[in-house]
N, C-alpha and C positions, 0 to 999 in steps of 0.2 A: 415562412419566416426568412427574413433575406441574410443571407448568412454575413455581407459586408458590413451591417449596421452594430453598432455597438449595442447589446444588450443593455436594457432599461432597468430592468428588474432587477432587485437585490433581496431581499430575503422575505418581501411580502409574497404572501400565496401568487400564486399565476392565474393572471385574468381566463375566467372559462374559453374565450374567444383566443385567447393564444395556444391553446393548449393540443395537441395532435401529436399523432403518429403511434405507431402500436411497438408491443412490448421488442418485438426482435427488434427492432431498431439499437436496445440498446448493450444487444452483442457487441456492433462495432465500438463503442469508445472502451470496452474496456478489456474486449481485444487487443484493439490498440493499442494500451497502455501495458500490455502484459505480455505484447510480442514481442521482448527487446531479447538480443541473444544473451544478458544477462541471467534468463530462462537455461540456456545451458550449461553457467556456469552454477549455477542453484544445484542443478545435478551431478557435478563434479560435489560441491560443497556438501552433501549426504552422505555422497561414497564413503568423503572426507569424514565421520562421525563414526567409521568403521560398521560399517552397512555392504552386505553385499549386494547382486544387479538386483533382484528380487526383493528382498526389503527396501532396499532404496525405492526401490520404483513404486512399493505399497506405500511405504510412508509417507512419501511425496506427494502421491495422487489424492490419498488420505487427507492430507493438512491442507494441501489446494483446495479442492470439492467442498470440505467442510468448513473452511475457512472464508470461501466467498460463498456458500449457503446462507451465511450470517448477512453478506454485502446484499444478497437479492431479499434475506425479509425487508432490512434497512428499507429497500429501497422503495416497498412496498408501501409505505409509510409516505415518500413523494408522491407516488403517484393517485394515492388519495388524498394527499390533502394538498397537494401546487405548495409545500411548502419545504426548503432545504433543511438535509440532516440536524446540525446542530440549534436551527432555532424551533424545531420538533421538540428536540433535548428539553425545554422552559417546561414541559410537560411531568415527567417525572423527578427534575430537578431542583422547582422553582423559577423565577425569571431572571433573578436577581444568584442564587445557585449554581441556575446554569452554565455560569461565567469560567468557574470551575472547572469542569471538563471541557468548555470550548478552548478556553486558556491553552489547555496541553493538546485538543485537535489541532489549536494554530498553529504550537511549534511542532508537534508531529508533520502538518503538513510543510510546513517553511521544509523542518529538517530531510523532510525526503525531498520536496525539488532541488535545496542543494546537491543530497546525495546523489541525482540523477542525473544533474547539468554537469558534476564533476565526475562522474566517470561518464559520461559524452566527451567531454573536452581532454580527459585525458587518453582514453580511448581512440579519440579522433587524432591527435599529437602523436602518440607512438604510433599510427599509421601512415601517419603524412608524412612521418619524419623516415620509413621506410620507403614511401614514394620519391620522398626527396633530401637524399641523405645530406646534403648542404644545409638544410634549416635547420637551426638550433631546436633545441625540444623545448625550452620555455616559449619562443616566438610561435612554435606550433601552439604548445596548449595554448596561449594568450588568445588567438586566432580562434581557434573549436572554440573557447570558454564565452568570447565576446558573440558569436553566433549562433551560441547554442542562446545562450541569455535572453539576446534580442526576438529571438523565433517564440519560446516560452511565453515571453513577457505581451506582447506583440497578439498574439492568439489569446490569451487568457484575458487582456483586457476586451475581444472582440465579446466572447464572453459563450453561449452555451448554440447559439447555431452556427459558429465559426468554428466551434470544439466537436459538433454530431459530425457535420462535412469534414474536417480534415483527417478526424479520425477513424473515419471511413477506408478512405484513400491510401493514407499511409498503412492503412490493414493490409490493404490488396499489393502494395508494392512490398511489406513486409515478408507477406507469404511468397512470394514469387522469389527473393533474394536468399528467403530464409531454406527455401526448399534447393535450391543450386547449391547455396554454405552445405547443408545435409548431403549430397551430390557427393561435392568436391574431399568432404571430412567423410564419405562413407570407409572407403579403404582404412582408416586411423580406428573405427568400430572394432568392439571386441570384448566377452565378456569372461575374459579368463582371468583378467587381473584382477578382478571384484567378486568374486564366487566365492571367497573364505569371507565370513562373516565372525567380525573382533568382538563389536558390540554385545550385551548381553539383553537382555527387556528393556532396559534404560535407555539401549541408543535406540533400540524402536520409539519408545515414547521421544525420546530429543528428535527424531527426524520426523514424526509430526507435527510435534511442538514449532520446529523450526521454518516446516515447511509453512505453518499455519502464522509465523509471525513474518517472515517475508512475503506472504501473499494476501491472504484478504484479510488480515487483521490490520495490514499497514491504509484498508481501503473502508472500514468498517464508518468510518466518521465522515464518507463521501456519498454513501449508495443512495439517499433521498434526492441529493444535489440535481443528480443526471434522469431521474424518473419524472420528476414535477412536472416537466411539460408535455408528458401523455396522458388523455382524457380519463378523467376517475373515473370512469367506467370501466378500464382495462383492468383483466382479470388480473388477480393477486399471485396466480399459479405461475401465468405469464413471467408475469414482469419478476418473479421471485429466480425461474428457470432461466430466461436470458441472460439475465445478469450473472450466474451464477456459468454460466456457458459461456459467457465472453469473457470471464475475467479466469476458469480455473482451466478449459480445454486446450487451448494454445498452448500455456506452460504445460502443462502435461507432458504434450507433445515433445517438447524441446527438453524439461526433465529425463525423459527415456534417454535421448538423444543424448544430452549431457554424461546420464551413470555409462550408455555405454562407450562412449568418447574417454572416459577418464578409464575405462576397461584397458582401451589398448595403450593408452598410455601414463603409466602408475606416479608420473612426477606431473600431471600437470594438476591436478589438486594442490600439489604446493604451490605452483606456478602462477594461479587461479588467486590465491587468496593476496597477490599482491595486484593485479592490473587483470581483470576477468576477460575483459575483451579483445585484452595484447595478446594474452597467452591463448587464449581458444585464433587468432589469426593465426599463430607461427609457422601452421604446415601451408599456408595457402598459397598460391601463387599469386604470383606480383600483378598480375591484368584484372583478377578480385578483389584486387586490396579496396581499390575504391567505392564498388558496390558495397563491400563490407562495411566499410567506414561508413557509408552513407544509411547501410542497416544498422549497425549496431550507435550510431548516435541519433537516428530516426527515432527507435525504436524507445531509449531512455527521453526524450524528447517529450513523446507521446506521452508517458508515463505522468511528467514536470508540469503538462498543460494541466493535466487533470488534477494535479498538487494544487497547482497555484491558482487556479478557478476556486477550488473548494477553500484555500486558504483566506478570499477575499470574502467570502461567505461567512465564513469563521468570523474574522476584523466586526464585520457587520452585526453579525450576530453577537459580541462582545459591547456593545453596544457605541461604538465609534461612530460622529455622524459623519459620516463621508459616502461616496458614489462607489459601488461597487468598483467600477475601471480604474479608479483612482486609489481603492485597496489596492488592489492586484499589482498598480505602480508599486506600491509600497513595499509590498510581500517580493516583488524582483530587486529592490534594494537590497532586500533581507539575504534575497538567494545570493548575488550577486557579491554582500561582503563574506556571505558559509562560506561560499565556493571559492574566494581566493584564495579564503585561510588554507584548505584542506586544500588546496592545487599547492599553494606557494608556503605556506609555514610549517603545517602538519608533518610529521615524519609515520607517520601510522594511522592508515586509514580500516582496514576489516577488522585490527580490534574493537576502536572506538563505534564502527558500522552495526558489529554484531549486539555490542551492549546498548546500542540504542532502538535496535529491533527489542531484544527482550525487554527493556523499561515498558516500550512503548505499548507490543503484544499483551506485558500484563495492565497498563491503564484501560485500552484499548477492549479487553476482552471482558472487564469488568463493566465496564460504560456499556458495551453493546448488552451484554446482559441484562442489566437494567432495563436499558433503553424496549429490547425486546417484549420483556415479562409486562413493561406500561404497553406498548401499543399493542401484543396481541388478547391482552386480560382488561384494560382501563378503558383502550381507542376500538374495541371491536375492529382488529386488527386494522389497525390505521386507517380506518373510516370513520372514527366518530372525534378525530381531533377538536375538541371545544375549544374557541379562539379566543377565548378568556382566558385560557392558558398560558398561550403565548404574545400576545398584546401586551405594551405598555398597563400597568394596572394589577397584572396579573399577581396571586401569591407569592414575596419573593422569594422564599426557601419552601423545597420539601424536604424536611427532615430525613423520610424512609430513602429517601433515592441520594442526596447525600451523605448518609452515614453508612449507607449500602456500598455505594462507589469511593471513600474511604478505607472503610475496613477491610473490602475486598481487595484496594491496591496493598495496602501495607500487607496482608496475609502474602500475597504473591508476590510483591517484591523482597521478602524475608524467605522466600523458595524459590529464588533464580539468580543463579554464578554469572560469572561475568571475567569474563580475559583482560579487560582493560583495568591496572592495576589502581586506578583513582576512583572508577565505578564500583569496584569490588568492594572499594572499601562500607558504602552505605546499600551495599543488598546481601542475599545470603544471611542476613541475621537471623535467621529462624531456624538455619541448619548447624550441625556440628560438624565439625572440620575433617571428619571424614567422610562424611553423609557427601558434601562437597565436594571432593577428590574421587569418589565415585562416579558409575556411567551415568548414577541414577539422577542424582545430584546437579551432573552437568546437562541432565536433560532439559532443565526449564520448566519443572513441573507446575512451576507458581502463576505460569502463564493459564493453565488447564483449571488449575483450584480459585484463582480470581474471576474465571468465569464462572466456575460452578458457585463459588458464593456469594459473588454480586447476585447473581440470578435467585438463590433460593431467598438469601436475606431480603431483597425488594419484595416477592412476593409475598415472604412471611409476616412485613412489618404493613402493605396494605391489605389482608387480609383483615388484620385488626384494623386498619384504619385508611379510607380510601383518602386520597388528595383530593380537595374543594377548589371550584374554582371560585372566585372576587366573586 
């Protein structure tokens, strides 16, 4: 597949004849996307939940592992049928239903490429502006913001073999920077600062919970996207495990790294939650700064390609007629006006960041759930997709899978808190006000419960009653 050609395909299955390459292949993109030193600040972010080095480190690894186990079933699902995540979705949703959940995968995905181009751009500003104390820091961010944008937008319209090759690449120059940063930040290691544990049960579950909505839940609405162009003959095990290894082992890695970095130093957890990438640079020397800069807005880069591909997938699958490259234009407009706001207007960005993790974690984990129980019980685990399902024509509501993926958001969005004083106000209804001020409370449980009962409710209501195709 020649990687300078703009991608043809849009959300029709993939011609047999285009189809190649085996399941490791697709460690690197999502590697890639999950090598960003952002990875270290996740680990500072646990400590922060009053977790010691030990719990932080289980719970982490915990909500990672489990959280993209969900990404490689997903995924399994492309790779037997050449067809992307959410027009799979027509299948348990309806065609005309499915609108619904794509609706919130499209702004989930816009909202995290913003999320990722703006802390590239700001990240890269307070670097540059310590490379070069004369530039103002608006003219620095404006500079990251316009570069970070065009790279994103630029690659995402090439489309899915201009995404396998770069994300390759930026892997290997990832690890090589990422491992010097670990070098240089070794001496700052230490795990005497995080040894008393504050937390009780509760912060164990929130640092699952947590770990699992900053990682593969923010990925759960992409994982058929990147599988479709390897041969349906690849094993289910395969493509379930790579995936699952490119997207949860890297962080891992840089999680450890993060609880013991925040060890030897007890303020940068505060530090963290305003500019994650500023403050993890501060000990560095000045002749790093720019590899750094170059890793740590690589890294969120990586991350934005892989948003705004799935995002244009998304467009299409809503049913908009347009050319997949000419979504992806659209979806970089989108990014383009996030990311001014939240550079140039916002005065608070990780409250509003965290509450839109938890919305999304419980949409998110409701849908995959669903999604799941139809293709490994309906599609004989995403093998048996009938394309009368998903074709023009097709049924266009399933009752059981929309009133599934209903019930189960409102249940979980009525069990999960929120920092941001305007989101607070429409979640948490289902708790009492001290239930809420609790560890337990502010763990996010409604994110765990919208999965368990999206999942049992689908299977309950086809059990009685399986979905018909036209």
């Amino acid at each position: 597949m020649d990687t300078m050609a703009v991608e043809q395909n849009g959300i029709n299955a993939v011609p047999q004849a285009e189809r190649r390459g085996r399941p490791r292949d697709l460690f690197w993109p999502w590697a890639g996307s999950n090598l960003s030193l952002f990875g270290v600040a996740f680990g500072v972010y646990i400590v922060g939940l009053g977790l010691g080095v030990v719990p932080a480190i289980i719970t982490g690894a915990l909500g990672y592992a489990l959280s993209f186990l969900l990404v490689g079933l997903v995924a399994v699902g492309g790779a037997r049928s050449g067809v992307p995540t959410m027009t799979l979705g027509r299948a348990p949703f309806g065609y005309q239903g499915n609108k619904l959940p794509t609706l919130f995968s499209y702004v989930s995905n816009v909202g995290w490429e913003v999320v990722l181009v703006t802390l590239s751009a700001s990240s890269g500003a307070e670097i540059l502006v310590r490379l070069a104390p004369g530039l103002s820091r608006t003219t620095a961010t404006a500079v990251c913001f316009a570069v970070a944008a065009v790279v994103v937008i630029v690659v995402g319209m090439y489309g899915h073999a201009m995404i396998m090759a770069v994300q390759r690449y930026l892997t290997y120059a990832f690890v090589v920077l990422t491992v010097v940063y670990m070098i240089l930040m070794a001496p700052k290691l230490s795990i005497s600062g995080t040894l008393e544990t504050t937390a009780g049960p509760g912060g164990w579950v929130g640092g699952v919970i947590f770990a699992m909505t900053l990682l593969g839940l923010g990925w759960v609405n992409c994982g058929a996207d990147y599988s479709r162009y390897l041969p349906a003959t690849s094993r289910p095990r395969s493509v379930a495990l790579w995936t699952m290894l490119g997207g949860a082992l890297p962080p891992m890695v840089l999680l450890v790294f993060g609880v013991l970095l925040a060890g030897g130093d007890a303020k940068l957890a505060e530090a963290a939650g305003g500019d994650p990438v500023a403050a993890l640079a501060g000990a560095l020397p000045t002749w790093f700064l720019l590899p750094y800069l170059l890793t740590a807005i690589g890294g969120f880069l990586a991350g934005a390609i892989m948003d705004i591909y799935s995002s244009g997938l998304s467009m299409l699958a809503l049913g908009v007629p347009i050319r997949r490259h000419y979504a992806v234009l659209i979806d970089g407009v989108l990014m383009l006006l996030g990311g001014y706001y939240l550079l140039f207007v916002s005065t608070s960005f990780l409250g509003t960041f965290q509450a839109f993790l938890a919305i999304a974690g419980v949409v998110m984990a409701a849908w995959v759930a669903i999604f799941l129980v139809d293709m490994w019980r309906l599609r004989a685990g995403g093998g048996a997709y009938d394309e009368r399902f998903l074709r023009p024509g097709a049924p266009a509501l399933n009752g059981a899978g929309l009133v599934s993926l209903v019930v189960a958001s409102v249940v979980g969005l009525g069990l999960i808190t929120s920092a941001d004083p305007y989101i607070a106000r429409v979640v948490g209804f289902l708790m009492s006000e001290e239930l809420k001020s609790s560890t337990f409370g502010a763990a996010n449980i409604g994110v765990v419960i919208a999965l368990v009962t999206g999942g049992v409710l689908y299977f309950l209501t086809t059990v009685v009653r399986r979905p018909k195709a036209a």
